[in-house]
N, C-alpha and C positions, 0 to 999 in steps of 0.2 A: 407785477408783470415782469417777466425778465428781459433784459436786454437785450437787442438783436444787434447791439455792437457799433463800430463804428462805417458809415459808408466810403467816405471819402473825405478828407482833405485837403484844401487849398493853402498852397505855399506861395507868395510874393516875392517874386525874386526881380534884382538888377538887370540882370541880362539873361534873356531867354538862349538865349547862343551859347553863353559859355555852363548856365544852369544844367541845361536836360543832358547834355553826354555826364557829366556831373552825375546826377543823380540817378542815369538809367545805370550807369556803372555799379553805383554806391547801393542799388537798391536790387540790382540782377541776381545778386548769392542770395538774396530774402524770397526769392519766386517771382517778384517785378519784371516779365516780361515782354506783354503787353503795352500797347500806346494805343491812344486815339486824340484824336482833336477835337475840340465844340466851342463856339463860338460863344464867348463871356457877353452877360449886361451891359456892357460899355463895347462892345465890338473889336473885343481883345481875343483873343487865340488862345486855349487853354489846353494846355496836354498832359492828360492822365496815362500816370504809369498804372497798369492794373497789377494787382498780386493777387494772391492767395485767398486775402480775408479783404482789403480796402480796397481804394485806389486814390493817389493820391493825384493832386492836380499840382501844375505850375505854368502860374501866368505873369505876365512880364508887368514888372510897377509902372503906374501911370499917373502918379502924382509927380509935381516936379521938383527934380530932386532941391536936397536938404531937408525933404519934409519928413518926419520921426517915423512915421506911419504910410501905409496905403488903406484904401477904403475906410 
């Protein structure tokens, strides 16, 4: 069966504030024009850059910090 690719992406970032100008910048020359928001399983705020072929999400970490990992 072949692949239909990947859909989407979730990145855990520090700071949702200083993140998305970040990465809408970083990912604009790639076709990442689009945004939207949906509200994450924990009632976190997730906003997908949409492109061309994915879209990638970022949601703010909500474990407390020093911890290695989120979810």
């Amino acid at each position: 069966m072949p692949s239909a690719g990947v859909h989407h992406v979730d990145l855990v970032v520090s700071s949702i504030e200083r993140s998305l100008p970040f990465y809408r910048d970083l990912l604009a020359p790639l076709g990442y024009h689009g945004i939207s928001e949906v509200e994450g399983e924990r009632g976190e705020t997730i906003y997908y850059l949409w492109g061309p072929a994915a879209s990638i999400g970022l949601r703010e970490a909500q474990s407390p910090g020093g911890t290695p990992y989120d979810r």
